[in-house]
Structures are given as structure tokens and as C-alpha cells.
C-alpha positions in Angstrom: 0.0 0.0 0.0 0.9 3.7 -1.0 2.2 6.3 1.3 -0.2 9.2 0.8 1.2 11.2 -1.9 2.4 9.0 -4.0 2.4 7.2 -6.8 3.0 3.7 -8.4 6.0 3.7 -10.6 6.5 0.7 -13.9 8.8 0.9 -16.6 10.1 -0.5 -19.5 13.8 -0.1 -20.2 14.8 -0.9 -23.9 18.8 -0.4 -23.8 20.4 0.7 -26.9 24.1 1.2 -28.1 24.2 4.9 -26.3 22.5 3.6 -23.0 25.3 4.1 -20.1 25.4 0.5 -19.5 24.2 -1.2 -22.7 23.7 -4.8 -21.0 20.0 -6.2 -20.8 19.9 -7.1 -17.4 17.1 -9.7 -18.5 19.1 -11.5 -21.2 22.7 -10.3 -19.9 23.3 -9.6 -23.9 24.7 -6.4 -25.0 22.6 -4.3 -26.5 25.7 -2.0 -28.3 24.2 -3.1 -31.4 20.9 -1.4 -31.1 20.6 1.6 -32.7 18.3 4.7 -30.2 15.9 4.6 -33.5 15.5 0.8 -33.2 15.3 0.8 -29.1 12.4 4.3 -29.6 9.9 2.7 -32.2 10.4 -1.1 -30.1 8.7 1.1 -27.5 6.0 2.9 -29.4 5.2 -0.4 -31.2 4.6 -1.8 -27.2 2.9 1.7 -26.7 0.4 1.1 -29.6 -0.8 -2.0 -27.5 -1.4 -0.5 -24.2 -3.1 2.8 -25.6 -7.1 1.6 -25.4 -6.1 0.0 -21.9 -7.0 1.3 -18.7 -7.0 0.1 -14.9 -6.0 -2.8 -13.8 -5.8 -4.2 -17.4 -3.3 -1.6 -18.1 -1.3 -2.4 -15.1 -1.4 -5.9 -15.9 -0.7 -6.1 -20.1 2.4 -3.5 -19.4 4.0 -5.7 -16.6 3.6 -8.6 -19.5 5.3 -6.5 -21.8 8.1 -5.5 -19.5 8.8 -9.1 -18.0 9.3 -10.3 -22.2 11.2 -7.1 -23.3 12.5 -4.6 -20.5 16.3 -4.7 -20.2 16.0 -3.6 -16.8 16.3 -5.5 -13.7 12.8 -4.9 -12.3 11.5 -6.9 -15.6 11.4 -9.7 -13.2 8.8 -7.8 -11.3 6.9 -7.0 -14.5 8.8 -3.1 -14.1 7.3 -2.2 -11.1 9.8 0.0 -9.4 7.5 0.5 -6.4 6.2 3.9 -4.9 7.2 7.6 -5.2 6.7 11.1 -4.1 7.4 14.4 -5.5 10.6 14.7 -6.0 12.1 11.4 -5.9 11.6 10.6 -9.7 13.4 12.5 -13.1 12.3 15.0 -14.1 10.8 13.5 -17.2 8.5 11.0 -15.3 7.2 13.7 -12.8 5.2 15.1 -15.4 3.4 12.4 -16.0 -0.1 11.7 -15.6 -1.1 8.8 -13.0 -2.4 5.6 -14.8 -0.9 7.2 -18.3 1.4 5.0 -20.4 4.6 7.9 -21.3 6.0 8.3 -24.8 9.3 6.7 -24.8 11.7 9.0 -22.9 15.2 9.4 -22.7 16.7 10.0 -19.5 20.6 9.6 -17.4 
């Protein structure tokens, strides 16, 4: 259960051959062979099939998506990086909308 104030966090990570660390921690393979272009419209593609979602069915096809494709560790978890408040997130993601699926963002 949330603190009050804040919010539920998921992600998908697709690495590419400019990422700082271009290793898919779900596959261990690198990813230096991914071009951003390639990595950007994998994740509008996955985008596409989450847009007419909402709710709990949203919350549930994106953790699908993120255990089979996310390069990041919390794939295993379906990309649930667990709770936030102001502040504690990037800039990019604090904009966001609650229960919105982002366009792909670049971030460090």
C-alpha cells in the first residue's frame, strides 16, 4: 500500500548502443548493437498495444510487456519499481499523468 502522496511507478527499459550500461539485465546480452531509432519505435510499437487500456488491465498487459522485453532489472517484477513522491523521480517522469502510459523518454 501507497504512502499518501504517491504514486506507483513501472517501466520498460529498452537499452540501446548509447545507453550508459548497454547490457540487458534480463538476457545479460549487450545491446551496443541497437541503434536509439531501433530501441524508440520497439517502445512505441509496445505503446500502440497499451493505448485503449486502462486500470488494472493496463497495469497488468504493461508488466507482461516488460517481463518479455524490458532490459532492466525490475523486468522480473513485470517493471514495477514501487512507490514515489514528488521529487524522488526525473524530471521527465514527474510530469506524467497517473495511470498514463509515457511516450518513450530518454533519461541519465
Amino acid at each position: 500500500m501507497a504512502d499518501a502522496g504517491k504514486v506507483r511507478v513501472l517501466h520498460l527499459l529498452c537499452k540501446h548502443s548509447k545507453s550508459r550500461n548497454p547490457v540487458s539485465r534480463r538476457t545479460g546480452a549487450s545491446t551496443a548493437g541497437v541503434g536509439v531509432d531501433s530501441a524508440h519505435t520497439e517502445l512505441t510499437a509496445i505503446i500502440g498495444k497499451l493505448k485503449d487500456l486502462s486500470g488494472q488491465a493496463l497495469v497488468d498487459a504493461f508488466a507482461k510487456e516488460a517481463q518479455a522485453r524490458s532490459d532492466c532489472g525490475s523486468y522480473a517484477q513485470g517493471g514495477d519499481l514501487g512507490f514515489f513522491g514528488k521529487g524522488e523521480m526525473q524530471k521527465p517522469f514527474e510530469a506524467l499523468r497517473e495511470g498514463t502510459v509515457a511516450v518513450p523518454t530518454c533519461c541519465e
